[in-house]
N, CA, C and O atoms as a CHARMM CRD file, in Angstrom:
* protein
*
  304
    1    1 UNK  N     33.67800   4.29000 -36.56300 PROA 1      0.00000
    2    1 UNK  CA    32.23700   4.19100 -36.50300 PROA 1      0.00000
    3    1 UNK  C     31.78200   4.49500 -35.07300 PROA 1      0.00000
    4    1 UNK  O     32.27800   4.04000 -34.04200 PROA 1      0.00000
    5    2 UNK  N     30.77100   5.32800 -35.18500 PROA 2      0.00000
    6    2 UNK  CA    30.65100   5.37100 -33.99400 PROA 2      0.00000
    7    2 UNK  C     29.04000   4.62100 -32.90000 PROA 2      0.00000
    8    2 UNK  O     28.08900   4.06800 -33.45200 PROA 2      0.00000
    9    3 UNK  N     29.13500   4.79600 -31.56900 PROA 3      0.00000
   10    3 UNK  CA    27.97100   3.81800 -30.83000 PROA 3      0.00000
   11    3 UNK  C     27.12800   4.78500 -31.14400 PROA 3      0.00000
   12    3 UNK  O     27.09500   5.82700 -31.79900 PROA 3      0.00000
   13    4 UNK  N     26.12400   3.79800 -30.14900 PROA 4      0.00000
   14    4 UNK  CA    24.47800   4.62200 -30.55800 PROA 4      0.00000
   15    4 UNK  C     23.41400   4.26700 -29.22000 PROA 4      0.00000
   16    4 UNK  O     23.32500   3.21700 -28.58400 PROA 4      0.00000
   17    5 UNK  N     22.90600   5.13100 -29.11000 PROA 5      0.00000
   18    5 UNK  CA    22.89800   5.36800 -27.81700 PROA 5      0.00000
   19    5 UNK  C     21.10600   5.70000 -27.83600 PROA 5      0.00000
   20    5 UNK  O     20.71700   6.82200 -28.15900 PROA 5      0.00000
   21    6 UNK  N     19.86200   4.31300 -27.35700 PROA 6      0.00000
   22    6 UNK  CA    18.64900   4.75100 -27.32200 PROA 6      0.00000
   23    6 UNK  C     17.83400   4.77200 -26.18600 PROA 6      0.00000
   24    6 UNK  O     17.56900   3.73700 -25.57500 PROA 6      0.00000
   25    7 UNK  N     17.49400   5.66700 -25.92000 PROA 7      0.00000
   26    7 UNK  CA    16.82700   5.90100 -24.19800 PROA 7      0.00000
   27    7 UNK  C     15.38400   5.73300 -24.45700 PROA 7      0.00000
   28    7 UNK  O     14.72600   6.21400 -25.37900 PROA 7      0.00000
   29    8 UNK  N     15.12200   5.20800 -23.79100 PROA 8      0.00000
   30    8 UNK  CA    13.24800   4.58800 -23.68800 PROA 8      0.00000
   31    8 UNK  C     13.12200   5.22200 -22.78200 PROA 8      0.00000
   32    8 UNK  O     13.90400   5.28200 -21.83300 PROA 8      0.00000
   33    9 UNK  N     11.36800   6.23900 -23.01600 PROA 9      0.00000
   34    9 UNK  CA    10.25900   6.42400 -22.12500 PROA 9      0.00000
   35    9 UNK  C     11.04800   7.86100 -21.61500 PROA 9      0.00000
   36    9 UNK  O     11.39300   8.80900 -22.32000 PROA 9      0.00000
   37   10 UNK  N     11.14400   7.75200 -20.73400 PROA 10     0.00000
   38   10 UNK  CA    11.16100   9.34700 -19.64400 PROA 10     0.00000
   39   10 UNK  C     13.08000   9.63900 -20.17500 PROA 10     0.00000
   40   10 UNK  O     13.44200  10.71500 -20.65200 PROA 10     0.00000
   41   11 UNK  N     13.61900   8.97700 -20.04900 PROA 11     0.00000
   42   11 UNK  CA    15.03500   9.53500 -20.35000 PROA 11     0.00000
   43   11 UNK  C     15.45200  10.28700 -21.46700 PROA 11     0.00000
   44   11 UNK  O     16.40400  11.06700 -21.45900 PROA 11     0.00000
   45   12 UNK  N     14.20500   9.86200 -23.10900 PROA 12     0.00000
   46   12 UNK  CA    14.44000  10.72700 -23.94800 PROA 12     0.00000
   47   12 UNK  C     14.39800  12.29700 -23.61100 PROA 12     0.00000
   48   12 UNK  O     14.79400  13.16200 -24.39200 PROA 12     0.00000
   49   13 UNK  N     13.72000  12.60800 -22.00000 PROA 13     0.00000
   50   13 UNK  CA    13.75300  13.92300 -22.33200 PROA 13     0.00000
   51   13 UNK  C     14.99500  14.99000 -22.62900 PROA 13     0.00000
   52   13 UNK  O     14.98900  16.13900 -23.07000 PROA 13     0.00000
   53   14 UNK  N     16.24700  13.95300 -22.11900 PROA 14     0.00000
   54   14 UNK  CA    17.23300  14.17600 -22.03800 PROA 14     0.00000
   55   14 UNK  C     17.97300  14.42200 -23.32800 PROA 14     0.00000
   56   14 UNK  O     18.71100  15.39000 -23.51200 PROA 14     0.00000
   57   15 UNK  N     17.74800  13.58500 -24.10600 PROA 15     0.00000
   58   15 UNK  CA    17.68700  14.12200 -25.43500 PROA 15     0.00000
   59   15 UNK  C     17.35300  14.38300 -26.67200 PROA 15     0.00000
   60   15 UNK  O     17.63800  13.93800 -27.78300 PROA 15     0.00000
   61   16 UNK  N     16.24400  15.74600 -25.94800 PROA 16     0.00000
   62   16 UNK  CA    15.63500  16.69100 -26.54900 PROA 16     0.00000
   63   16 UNK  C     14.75500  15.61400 -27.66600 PROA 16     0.00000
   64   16 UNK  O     14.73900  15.81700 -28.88000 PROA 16     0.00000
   65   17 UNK  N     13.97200  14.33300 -26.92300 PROA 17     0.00000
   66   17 UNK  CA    13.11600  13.72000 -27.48200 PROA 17     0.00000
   67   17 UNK  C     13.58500  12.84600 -28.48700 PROA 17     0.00000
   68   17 UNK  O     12.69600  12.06900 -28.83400 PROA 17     0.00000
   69   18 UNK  N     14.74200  12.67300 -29.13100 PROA 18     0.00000
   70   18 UNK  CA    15.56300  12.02100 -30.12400 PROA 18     0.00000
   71   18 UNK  C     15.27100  10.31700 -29.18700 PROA 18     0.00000
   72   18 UNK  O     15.13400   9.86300 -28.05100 PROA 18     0.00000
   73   19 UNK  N     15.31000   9.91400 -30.60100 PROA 19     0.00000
   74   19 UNK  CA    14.79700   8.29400 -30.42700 PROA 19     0.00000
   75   19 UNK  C     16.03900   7.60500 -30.38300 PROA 19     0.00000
   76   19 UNK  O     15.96500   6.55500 -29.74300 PROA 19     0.00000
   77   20 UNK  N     17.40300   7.91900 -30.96500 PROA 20     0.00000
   78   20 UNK  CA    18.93500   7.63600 -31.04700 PROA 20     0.00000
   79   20 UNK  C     19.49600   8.80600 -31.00000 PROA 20     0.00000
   80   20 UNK  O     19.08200   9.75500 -31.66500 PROA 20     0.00000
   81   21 UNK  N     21.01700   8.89400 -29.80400 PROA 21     0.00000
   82   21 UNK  CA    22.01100   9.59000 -30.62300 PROA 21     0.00000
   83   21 UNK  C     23.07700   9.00700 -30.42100 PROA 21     0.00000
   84   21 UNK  O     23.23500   8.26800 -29.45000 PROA 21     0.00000
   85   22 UNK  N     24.11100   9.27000 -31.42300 PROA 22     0.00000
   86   22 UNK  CA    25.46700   8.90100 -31.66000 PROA 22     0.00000
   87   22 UNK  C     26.13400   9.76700 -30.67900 PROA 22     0.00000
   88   22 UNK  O     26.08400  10.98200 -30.49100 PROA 22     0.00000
   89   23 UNK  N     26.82800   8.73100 -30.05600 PROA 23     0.00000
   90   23 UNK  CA    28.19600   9.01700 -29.10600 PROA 23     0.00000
   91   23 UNK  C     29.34600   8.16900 -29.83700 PROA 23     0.00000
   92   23 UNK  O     29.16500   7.27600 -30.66500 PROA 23     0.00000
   93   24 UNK  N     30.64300   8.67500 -29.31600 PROA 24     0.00000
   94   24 UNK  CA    32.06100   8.61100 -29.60600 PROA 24     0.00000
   95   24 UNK  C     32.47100   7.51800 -28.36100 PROA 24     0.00000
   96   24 UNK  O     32.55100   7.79700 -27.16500 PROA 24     0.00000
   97   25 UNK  N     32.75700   5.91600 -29.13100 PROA 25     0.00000
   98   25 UNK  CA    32.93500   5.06200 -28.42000 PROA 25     0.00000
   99   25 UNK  C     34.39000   5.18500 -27.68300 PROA 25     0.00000
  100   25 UNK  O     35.35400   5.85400 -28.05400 PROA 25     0.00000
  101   26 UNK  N     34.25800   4.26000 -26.41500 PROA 26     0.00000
  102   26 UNK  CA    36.12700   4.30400 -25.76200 PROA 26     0.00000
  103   26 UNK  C     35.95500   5.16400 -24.95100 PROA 26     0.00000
  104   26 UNK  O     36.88300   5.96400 -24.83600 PROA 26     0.00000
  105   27 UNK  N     34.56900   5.38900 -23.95200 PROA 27     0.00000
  106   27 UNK  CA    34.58200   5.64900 -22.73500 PROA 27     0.00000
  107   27 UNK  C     33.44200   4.53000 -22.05100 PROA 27     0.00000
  108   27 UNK  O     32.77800   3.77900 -22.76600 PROA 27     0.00000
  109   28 UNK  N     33.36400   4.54900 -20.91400 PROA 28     0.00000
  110   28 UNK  CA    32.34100   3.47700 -20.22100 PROA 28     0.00000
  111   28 UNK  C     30.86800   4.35000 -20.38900 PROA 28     0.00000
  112   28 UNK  O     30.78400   5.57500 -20.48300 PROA 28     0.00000
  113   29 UNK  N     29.95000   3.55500 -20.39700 PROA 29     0.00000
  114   29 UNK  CA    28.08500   3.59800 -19.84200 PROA 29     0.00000
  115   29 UNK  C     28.27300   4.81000 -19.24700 PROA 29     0.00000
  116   29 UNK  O     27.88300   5.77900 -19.89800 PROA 29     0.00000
  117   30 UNK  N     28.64600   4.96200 -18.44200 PROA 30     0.00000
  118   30 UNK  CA    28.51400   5.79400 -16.69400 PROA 30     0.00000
  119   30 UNK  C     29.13500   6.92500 -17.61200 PROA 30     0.00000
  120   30 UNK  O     28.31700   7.03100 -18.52600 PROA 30     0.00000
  121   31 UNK  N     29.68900   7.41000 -17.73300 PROA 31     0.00000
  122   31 UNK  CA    30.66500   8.53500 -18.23400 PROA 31     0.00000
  123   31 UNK  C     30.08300   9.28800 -19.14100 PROA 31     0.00000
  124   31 UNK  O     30.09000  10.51800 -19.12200 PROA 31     0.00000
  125   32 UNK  N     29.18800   8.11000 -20.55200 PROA 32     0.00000
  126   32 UNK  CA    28.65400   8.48800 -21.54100 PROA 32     0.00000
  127   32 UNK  C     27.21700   9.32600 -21.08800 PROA 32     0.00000
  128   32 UNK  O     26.68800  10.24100 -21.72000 PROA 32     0.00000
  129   33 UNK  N     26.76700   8.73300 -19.82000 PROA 33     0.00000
  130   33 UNK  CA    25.43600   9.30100 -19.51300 PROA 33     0.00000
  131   33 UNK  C     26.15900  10.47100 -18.92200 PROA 33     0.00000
  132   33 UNK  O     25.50500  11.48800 -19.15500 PROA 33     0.00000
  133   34 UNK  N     27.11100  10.69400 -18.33500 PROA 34     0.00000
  134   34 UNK  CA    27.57300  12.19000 -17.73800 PROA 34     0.00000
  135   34 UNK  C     27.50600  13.20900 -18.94000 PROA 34     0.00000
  136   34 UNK  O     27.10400  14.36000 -18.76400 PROA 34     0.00000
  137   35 UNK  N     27.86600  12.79700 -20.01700 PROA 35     0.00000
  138   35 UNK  CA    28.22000  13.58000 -21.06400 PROA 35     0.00000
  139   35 UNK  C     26.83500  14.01600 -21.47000 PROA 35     0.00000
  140   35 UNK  O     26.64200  15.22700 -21.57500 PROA 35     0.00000
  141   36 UNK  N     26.10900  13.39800 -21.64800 PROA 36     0.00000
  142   36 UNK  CA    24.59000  13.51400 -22.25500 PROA 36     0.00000
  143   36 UNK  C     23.69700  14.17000 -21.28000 PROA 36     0.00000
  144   36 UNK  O     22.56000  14.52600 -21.58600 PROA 36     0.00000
  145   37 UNK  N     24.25200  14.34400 -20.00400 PROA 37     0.00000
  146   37 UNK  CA    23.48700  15.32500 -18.96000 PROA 37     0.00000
  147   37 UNK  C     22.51400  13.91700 -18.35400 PROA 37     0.00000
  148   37 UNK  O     21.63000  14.24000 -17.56100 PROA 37     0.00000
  149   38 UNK  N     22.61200  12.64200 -18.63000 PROA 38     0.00000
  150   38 UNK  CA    21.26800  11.47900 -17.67200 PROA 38     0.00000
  151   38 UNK  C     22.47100  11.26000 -16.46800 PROA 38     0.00000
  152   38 UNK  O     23.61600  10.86800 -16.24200 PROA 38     0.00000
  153   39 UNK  N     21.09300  11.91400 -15.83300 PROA 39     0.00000
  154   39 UNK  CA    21.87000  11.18400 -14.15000 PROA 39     0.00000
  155   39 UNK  C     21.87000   9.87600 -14.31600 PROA 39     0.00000
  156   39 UNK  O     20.83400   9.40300 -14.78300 PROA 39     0.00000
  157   40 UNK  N     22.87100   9.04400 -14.02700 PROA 40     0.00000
  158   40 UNK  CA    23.46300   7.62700 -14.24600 PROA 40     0.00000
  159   40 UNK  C     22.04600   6.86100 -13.08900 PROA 40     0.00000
  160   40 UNK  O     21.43200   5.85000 -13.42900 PROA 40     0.00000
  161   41 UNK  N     21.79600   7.55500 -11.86200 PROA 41     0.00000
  162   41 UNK  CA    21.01800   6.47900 -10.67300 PROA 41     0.00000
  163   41 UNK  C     19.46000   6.54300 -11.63200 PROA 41     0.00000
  164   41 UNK  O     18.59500   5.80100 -11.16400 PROA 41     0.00000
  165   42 UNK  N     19.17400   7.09200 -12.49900 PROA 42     0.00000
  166   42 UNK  CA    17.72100   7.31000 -13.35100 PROA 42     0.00000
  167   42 UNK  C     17.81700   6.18600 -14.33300 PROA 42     0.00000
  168   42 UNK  O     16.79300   5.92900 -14.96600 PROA 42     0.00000
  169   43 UNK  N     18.61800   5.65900 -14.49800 PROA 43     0.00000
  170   43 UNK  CA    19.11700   4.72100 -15.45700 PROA 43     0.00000
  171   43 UNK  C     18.71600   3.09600 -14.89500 PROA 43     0.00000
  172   43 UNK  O     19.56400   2.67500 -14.10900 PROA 43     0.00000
  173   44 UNK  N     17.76800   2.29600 -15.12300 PROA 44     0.00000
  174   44 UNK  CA    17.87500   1.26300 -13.92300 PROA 44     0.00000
  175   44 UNK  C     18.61500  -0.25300 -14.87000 PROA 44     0.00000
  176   44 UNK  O     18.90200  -1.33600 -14.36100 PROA 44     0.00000
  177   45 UNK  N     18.78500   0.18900 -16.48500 PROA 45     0.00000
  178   45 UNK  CA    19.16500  -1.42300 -17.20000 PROA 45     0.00000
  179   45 UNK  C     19.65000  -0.66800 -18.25200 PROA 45     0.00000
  180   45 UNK  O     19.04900   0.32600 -18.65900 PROA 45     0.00000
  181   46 UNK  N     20.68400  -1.05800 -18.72000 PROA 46     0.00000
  182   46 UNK  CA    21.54800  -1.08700 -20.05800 PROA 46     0.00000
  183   46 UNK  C     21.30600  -2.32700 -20.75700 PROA 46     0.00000
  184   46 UNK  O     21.06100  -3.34800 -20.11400 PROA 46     0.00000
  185   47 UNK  N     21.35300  -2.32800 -22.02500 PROA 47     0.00000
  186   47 UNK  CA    20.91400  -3.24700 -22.42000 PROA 47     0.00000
  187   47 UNK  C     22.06100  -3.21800 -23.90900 PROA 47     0.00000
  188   47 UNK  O     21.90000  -2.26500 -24.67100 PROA 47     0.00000
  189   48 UNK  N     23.21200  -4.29800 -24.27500 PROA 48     0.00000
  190   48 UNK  CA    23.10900  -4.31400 -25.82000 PROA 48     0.00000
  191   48 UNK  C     23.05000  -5.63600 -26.26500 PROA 48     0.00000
  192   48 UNK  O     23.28600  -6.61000 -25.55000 PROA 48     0.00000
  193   49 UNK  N     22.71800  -5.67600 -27.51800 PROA 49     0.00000
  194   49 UNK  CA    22.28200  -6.57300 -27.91000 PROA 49     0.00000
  195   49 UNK  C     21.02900  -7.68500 -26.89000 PROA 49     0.00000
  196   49 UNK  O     21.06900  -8.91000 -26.77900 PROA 49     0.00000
  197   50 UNK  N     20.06100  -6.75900 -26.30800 PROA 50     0.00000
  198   50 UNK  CA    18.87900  -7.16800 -25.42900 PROA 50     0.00000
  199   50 UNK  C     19.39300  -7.98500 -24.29100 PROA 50     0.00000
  200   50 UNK  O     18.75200  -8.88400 -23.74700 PROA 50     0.00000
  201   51 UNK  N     21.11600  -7.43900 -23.83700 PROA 51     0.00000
  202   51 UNK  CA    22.19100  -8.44700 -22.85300 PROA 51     0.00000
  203   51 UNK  C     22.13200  -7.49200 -21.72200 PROA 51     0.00000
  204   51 UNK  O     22.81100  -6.58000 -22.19400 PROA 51     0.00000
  205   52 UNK  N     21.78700  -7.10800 -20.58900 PROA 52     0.00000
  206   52 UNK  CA    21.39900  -6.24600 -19.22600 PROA 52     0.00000
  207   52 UNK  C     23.20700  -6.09000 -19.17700 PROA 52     0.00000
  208   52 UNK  O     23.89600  -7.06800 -18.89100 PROA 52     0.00000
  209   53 UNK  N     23.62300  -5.16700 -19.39300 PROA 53     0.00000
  210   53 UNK  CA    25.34600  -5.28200 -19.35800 PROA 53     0.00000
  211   53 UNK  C     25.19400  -3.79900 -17.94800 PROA 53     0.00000
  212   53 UNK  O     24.27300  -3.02800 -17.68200 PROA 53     0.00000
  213   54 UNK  N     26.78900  -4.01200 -17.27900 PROA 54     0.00000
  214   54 UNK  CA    27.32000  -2.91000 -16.50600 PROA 54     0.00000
  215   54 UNK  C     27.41900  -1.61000 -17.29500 PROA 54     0.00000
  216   54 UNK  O     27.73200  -1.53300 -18.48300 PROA 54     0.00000
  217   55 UNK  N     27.10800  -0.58000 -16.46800 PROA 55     0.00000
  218   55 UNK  CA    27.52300   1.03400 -16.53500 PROA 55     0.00000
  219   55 UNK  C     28.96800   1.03700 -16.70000 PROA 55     0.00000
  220   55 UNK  O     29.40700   2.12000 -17.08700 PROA 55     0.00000
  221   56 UNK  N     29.89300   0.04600 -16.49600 PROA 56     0.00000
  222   56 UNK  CA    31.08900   0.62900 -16.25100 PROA 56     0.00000
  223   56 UNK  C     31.68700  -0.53200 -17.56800 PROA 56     0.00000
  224   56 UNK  O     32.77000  -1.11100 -17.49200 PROA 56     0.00000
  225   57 UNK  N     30.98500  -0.63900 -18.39800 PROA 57     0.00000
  226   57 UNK  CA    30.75800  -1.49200 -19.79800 PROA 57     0.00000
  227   57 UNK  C     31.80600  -0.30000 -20.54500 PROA 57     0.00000
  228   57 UNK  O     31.51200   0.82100 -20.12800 PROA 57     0.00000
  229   58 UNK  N     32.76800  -0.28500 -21.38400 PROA 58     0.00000
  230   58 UNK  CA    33.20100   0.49900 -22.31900 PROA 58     0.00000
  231   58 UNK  C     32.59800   0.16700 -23.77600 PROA 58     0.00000
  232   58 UNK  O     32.37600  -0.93100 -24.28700 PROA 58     0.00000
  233   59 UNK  N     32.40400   1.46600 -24.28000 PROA 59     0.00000
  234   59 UNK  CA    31.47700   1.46100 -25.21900 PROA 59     0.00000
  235   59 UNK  C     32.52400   1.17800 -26.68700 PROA 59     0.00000
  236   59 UNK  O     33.51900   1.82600 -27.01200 PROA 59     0.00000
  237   60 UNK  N     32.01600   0.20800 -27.26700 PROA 60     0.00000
  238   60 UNK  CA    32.61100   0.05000 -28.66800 PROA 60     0.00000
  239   60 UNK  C     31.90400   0.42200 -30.18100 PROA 60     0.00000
  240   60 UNK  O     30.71200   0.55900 -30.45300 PROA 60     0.00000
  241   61 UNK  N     32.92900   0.51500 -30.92400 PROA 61     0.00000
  242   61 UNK  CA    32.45900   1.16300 -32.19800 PROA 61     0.00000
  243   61 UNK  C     31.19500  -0.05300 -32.75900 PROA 61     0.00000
  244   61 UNK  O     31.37900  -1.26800 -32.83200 PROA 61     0.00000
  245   62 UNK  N     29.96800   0.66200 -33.09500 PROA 62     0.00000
  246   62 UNK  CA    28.78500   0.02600 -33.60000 PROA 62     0.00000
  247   62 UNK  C     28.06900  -0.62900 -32.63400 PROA 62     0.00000
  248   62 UNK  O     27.18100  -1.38200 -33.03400 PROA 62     0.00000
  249   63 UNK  N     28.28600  -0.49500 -31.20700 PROA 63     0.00000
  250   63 UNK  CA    27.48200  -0.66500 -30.37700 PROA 63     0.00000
  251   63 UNK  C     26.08000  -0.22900 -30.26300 PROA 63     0.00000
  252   63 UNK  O     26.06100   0.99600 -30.37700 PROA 63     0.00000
  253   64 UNK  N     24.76300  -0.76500 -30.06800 PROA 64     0.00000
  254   64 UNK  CA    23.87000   0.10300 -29.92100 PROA 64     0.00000
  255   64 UNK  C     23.12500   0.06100 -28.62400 PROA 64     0.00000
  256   64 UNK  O     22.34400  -0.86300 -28.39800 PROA 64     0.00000
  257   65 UNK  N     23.28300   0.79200 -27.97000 PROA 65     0.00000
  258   65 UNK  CA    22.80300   0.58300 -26.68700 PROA 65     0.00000
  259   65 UNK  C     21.17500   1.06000 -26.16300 PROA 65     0.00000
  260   65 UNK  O     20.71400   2.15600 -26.47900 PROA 65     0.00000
  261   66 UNK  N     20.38600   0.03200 -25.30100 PROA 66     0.00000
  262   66 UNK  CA    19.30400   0.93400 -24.87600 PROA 66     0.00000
  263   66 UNK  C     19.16700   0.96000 -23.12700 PROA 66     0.00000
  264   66 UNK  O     19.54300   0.12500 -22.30500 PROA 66     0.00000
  265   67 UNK  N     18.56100   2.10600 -22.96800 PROA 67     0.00000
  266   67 UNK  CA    18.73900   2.75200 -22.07600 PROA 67     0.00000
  267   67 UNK  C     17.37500   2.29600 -21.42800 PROA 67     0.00000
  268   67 UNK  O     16.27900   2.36200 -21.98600 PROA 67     0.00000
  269   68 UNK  N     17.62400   1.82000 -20.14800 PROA 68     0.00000
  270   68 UNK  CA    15.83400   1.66100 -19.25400 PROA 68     0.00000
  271   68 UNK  C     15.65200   2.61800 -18.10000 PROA 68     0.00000
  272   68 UNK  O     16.43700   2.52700 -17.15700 PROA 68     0.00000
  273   69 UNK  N     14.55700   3.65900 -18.07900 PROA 69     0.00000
  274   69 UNK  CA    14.85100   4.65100 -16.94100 PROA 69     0.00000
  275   69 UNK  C     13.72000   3.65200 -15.84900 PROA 69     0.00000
  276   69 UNK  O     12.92800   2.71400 -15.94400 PROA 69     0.00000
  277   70 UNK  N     14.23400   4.50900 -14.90300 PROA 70     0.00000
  278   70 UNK  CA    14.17300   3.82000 -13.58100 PROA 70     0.00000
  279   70 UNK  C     12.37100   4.01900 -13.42500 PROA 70     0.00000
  280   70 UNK  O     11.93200   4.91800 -14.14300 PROA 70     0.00000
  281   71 UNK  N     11.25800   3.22500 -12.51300 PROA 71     0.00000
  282   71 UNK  CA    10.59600   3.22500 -12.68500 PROA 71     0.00000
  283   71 UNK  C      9.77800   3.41400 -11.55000 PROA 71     0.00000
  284   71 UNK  O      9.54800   2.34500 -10.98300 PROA 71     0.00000
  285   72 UNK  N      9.28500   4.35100 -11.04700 PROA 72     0.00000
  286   72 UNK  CA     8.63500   5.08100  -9.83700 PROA 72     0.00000
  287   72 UNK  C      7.22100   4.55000  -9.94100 PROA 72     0.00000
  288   72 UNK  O      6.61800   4.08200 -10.90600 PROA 72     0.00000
  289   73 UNK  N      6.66000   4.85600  -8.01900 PROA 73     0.00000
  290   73 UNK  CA     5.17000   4.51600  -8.15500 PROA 73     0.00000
  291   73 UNK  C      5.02800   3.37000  -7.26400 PROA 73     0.00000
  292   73 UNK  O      5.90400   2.60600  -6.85700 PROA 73     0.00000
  293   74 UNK  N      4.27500   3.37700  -7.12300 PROA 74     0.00000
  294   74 UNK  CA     3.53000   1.46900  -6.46000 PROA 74     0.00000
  295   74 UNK  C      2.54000   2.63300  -4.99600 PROA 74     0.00000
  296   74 UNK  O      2.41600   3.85800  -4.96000 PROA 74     0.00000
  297   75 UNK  N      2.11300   1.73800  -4.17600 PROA 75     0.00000
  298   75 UNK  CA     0.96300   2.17600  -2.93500 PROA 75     0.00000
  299   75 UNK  C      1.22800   2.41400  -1.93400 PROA 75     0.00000
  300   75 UNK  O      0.77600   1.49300  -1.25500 PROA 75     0.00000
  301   76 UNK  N      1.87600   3.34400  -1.10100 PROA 76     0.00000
  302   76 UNK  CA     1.64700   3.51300   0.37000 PROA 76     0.00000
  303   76 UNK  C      1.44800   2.99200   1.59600 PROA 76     0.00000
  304   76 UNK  O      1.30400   3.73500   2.56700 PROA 76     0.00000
């Protein structure tokens, strides 16, 4: 079975607007975003089961992970 992988807000652009995609568990966070083309530092919270987990988290079968992109802005 494989993980699942959902990027909120600006990171979907990465993939191609998709609300989930399935990745092939039994590599870490960090690795999985290499594969998917998200620069890992754009990434500011992993989240599974709504638990803020490490990038260097190995991903298991039926995992569903969400993705928080990093969040720019504030005043001068």
């Amino acid at each position: 079975m494989p993980a699942k992988i959902r990027p909120i807000g600006s990171l979907k652009t990465y993939t191609a607007g998709e609300a989930e995609v399935t990745v092939e568990p039994g590599r870490t966070v960090r690795a999985t975003l290499a594969t998917l083309g998200i620069p890992s530092e754009l990434v500011a919270g992993v989240f599974l089961n709504d638990v803020l987990i490490d990038k260097d988290y190995v991903l298991k079968e039926g995992d569903i992970l969400k993705l928080i992109a990093v969040i720019g802005g504030g005043v001068r």
